[in-house]
C-alpha positions, 0 to 999 in steps of 0.5 A: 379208256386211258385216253378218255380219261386224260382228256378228261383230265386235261380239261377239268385242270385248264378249267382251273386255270381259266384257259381255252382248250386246246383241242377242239371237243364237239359241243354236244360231248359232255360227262354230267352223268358220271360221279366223281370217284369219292361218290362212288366209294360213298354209293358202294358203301352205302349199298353194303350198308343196307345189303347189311342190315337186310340180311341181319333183318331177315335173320330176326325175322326168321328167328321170329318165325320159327317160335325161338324166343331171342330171351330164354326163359327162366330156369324153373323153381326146384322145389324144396325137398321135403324129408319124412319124420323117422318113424317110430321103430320097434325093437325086440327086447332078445334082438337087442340084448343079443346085439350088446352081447355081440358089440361088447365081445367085439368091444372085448376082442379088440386088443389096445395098441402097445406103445413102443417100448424105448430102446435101450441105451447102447451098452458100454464100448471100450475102445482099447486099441487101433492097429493098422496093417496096409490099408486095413484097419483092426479095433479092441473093444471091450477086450474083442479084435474087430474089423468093419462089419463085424458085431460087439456086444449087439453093436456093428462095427461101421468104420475104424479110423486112425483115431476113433471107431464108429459103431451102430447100435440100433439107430444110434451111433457110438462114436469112440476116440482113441486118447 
């Protein structure tokens, strides 16, 4: 096949040139039945094309068919909920009075949050002296000897330092400087 085609070759480039061949090919031997190359790519082409749009056409079809609508239809109108008037209810005068009887017992019964009483302010803290031995810290206050962690008047002691102590009483800290 390789050698057909160089042939081939060969004799269409000394055609363009407008020279003889230079072997002798039989008279009767030509190729006017094949395509060019471009041809057959364009055939192809043209052939998938159609293979193509057959298949999509006979998809449509079957859709068509088989009774599936290609547009679904519109979804259907709800109608408007209708509600009833209340009726008129009757009410036995002794049903209802023991009704208020119980609501105003319950209403008695329920007892009204009690704000939260203020803390009082912390009692008065005299800081009388700071002692020191090793590495262990001791306070007078108010007339008391006291280490961290002991109480003093309702306060704790939560830390002595060289110059003041700190005290906690409820949620507030004292602090006392040592002048």
């Amino acid at each position: 096949m390789s050698l057909i085609n160089e042939a081939l070759r060969r004799t269409r480039d000394q055609s363009f040139r407008g020279s003889p061949p230079t072997h002798a090919a039989a008279p009767s031997y030509r190729l006017e039945q094949s395509l060019p190359i471009r041809s057959r790519r364009f055939s192809w082409l043209v052939i998938s094309s159609a293979s193509a749009f057959t298949v999509v056409a006979l998809a449509v079809l079957l859709v068509q068919l088989r009774g599936v609508p290609a547009n679904p239809p519109a979804p259907l109108a709800v109608p408007p909920v209708v509600v009833p008037a209340p009726a008129e209810v009757v009410v036995d005068s002794e049903l209802a009075a023991r009704l208020t009887e119980q609501m105003a017992l319950t209403a008695a019964a329920k007892v009204a949050p009690v704000p939260p009483t203020p803390e009082p302010d912390p009692p008065q803290f005299t800081l009388q002296g700071i002692t020191r031995e090793g590495r262990n810290f001791e306070a007078m206050i108010n007339g008391r000897t006291v280490r961290v962690g002991d109480e003093v008047d309702g306060a704790r002691v939560i830390a002595i330092e060289r110059r003041l102590v700190r005290l906690q009483h409820g949620r507030h800290t004292v602090t006392l400087p040592w002048l």
